[in-house]
KOLTI-845763 format. One record per atom (N, C-alpha, C): residue in one letter; x, y, z. Coordinates in steps of 0.2 Angstrom, whole numbers, plus 5000, padded with zeros to 4 digits. Atoms other than C-alpha are relative to their C-alpha. Layout:
REM residues N
AXYZ...
This chain:
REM residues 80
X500350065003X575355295361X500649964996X499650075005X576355135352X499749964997X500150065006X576055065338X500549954998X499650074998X576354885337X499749964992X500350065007X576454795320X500449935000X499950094999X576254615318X500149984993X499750015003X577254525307X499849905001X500150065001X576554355301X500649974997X499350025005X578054245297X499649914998X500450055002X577554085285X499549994996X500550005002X576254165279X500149994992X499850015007X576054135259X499950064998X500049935004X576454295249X499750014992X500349985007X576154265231X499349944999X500650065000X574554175223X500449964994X499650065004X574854015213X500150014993X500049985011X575354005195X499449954997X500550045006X574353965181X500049925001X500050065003X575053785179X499849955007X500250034994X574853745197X499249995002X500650034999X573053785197X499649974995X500350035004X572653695181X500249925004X499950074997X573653525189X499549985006X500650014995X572553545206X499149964999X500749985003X570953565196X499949934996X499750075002X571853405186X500049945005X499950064996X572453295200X499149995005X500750034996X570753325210X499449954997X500650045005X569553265195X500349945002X500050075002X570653115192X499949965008X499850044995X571053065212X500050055006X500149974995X570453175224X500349985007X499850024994X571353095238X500850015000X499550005001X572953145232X500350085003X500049934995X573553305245X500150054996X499649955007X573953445232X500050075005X499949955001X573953575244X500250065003X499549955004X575453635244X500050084994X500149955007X575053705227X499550055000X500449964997X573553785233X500150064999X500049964996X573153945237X500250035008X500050004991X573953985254X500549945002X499450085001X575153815250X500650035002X499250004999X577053815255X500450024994X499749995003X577353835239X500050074998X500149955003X576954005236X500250055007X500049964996X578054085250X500550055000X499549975003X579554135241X500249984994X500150005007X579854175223X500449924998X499550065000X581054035224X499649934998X500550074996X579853895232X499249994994X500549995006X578553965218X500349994995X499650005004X579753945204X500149934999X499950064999X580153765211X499249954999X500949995000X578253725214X499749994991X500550005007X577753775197X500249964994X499750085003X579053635188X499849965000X500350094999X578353515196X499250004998X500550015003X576553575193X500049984992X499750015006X577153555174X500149954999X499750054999X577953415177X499449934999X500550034994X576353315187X499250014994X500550015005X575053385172X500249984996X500050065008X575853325157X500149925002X500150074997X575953165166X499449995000X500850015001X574153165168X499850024993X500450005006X573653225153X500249944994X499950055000X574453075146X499549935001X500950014996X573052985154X499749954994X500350025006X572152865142X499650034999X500749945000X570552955146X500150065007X500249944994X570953105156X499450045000X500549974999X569653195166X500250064995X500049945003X569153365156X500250045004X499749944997X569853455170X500750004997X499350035002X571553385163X500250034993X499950005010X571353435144X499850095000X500249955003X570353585146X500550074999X499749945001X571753715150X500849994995X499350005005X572853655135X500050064995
């Protein structure tokens, strides 16, 4: 008998960080048409610690920009 292991390449290995899924959670309340997902679960960015590392910047990045906000949504404020 041969055993055959299947090796998905691409696949996302880690799950997202904190700050990515506070922004998500953020950018959808404010403008749900804006693509986020990347940042996702299963995103691009979450496929090497590197790309997660890079990723999670710009989630930081991308929420204090919004929480700025005259009136940000409370998806925006809540995980201060």
């Amino acid at each position: 008998m041969i055993a055959i292991a299947l090796v998905v390449h691409g696949a996302a290995c880690l799950p997202p960080s904190a700050p990515c899924v506070d922004y998500v959670a953020c950018q959808q309340a404010y403008d749900a048409t804006v693509d986020t997902t990347a940042y996702q679960e299963g995103g691009s960015c979450w496929t090497t610690p590197q790309e997660a590392a890079a990723c999670t910047e710009q989630c930081e990045v991308a929420l204090a920009s919004l929480r700025q906000l005259p009136d940000p949504p409370d998806e925006c404020v809540a995980a201060q």
